[in-house]
C-alpha positions in Angstrom: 0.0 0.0 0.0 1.5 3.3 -1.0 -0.5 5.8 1.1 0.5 5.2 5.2 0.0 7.2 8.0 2.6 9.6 8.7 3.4 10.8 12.2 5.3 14.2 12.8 6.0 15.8 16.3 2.6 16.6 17.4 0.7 14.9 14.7 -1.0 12.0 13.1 -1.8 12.3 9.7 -4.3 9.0 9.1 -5.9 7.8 6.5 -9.2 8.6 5.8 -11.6 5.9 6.7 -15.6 5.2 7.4 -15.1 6.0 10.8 -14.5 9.8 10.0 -17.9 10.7 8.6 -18.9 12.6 11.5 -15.6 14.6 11.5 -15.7 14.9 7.8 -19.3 15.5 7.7 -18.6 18.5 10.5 -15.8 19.4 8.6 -17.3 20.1 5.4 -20.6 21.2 6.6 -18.6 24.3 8.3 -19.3 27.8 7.2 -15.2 28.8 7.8 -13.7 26.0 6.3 -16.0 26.1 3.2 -15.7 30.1 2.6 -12.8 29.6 0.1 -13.7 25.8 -1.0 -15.6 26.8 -4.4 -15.6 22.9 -6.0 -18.9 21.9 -4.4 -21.3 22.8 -2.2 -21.2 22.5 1.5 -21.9 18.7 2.7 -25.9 18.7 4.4 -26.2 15.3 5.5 -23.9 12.7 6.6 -24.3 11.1 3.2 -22.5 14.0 1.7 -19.6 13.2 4.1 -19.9 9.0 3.0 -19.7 10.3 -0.4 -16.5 12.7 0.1 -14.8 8.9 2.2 -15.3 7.0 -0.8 -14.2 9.2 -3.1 -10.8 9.3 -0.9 -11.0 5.5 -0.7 -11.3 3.6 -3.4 -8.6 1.1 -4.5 -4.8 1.8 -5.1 -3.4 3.1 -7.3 -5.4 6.1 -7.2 -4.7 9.4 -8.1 -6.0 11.5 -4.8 -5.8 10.6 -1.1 -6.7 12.4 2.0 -5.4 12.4 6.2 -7.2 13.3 8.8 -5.1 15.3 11.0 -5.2 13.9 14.3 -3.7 15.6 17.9 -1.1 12.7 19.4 -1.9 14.3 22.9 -5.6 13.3 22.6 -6.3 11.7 18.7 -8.5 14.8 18.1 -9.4 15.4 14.6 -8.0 18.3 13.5 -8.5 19.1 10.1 -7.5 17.0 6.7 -4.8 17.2 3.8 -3.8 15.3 1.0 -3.4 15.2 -3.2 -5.5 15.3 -5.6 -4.8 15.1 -9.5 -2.4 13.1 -9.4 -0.6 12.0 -12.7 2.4 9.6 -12.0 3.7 9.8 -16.1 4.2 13.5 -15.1 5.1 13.7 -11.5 2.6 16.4 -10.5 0.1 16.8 -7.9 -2.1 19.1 -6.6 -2.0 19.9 -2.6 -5.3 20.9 -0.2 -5.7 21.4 3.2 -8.2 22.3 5.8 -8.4 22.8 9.4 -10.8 24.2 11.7 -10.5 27.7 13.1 -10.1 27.1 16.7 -6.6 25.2 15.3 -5.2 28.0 12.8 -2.3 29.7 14.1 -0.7 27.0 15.8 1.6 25.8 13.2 -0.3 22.1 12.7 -0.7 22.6 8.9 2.6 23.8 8.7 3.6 20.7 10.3 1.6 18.2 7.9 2.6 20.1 5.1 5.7 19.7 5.6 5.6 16.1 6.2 3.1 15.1 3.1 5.6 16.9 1.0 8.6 15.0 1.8 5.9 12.0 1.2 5.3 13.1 -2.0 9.2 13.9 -3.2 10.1 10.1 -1.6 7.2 7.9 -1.9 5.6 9.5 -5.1 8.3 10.3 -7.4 6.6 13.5 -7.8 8.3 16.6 -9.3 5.8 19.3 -9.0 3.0 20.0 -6.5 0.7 22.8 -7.2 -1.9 24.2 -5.1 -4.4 26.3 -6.7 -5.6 28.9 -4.4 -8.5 32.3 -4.0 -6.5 35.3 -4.5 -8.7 36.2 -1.0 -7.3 33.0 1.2 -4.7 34.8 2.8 -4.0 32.2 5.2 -3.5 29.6 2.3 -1.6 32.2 0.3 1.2 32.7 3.2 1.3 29.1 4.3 2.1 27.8 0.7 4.9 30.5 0.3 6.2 29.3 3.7 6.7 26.3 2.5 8.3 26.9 -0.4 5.1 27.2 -3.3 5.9 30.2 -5.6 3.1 32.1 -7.6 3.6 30.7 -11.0 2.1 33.7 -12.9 -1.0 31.4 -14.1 -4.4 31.4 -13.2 -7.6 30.2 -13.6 -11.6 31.2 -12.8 -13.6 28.8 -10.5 -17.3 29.1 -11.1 -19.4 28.1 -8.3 -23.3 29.2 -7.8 -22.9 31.4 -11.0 -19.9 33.5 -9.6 -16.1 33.5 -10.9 -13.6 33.6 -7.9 -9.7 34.2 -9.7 -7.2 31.7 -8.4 -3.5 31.8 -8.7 -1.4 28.7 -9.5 1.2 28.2 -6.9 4.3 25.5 -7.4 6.6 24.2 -5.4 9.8 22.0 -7.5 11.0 19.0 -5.8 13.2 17.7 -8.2 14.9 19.0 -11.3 13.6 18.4 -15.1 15.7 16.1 -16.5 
């Protein structure tokens, strides 16, 4: 199995499972971590939050994957992270990450960032991650550029409920083209 749980300092990143729909369902059902996610509408019923597990857990290989981050001291659930769009011929990724407000500020996302990157430069093979990010998600915006994601100059529109919201492309190079 490629994707493993990952432990860092203060954190356990695990892999999404069944027994997260309540988390995932409270997760995604929240008003602050949905007020820059603008690729579907907030999750109503804990069917929503099945349907986001599956999607994270079907068979390997797969090309997206999601951790629930998980406080050592106590195994709270934290927030989540992971890849999606994966393509393996090309060695690029795309990052996301959420984590609930009364957590932001602390330095866990920094923490699993960190750690899912190094995953994906050594367990991957993968070349590029990009995270594509609302020009108004500060937070994002700063985190990225902490760890190492530069603003690659392209962008793209993300309709959602018949609004465009711009969003640069950030990258972060992990190993050089050959």
């Amino acid at each position: 199995m490629l994707f493993t749980n990952i432990e860092t300092e203060r954190l356990l990143l695990k892999n999404i499972s069944p027994n997260d729909r309540e988390f995932i369902f409270n997760q995604f059902s929240n008003d602050y971590n949905n007020r820059y996610l603008f690729d579907a509408e907030p999750v109503t019923d804990i069917i929503g939050a099945d349907d986001i597990i599956s999607f994270y857990i079907k068979p390997e290989p797969r090309h997206e994957h999601r951790w629930i981050l998980n406080l050592k001291q106590d195994a709270r659930k934290i927030g989540t992270c992971g890849f999606h769009c994966w393509n393996p011929n090309e060695g690029t990724v795309e990052i996301g990450y959420d984590l609930l407000e009364q957590y932001t500020g602390q330095g866990y996302m920094n923490e699993a960032l960190k750690a899912i990157i190094e995953f994906a430069k050594t367990r991957m093979n993968i070349r590029v991650i990009n995270a594509c990010i609302y020009t108004e998600n500060n937070k994002s915006i700063n985190l990225a550029i902490r760890n190492g994601f530069v603003l690659t100059g392209a962008t793209k529109y993300v309709v959602f409920r018949g609004e465009k919201y711009l969003h640069n492309i950030y990258s972060l190079a992990l190993k050089n083209e050959l």
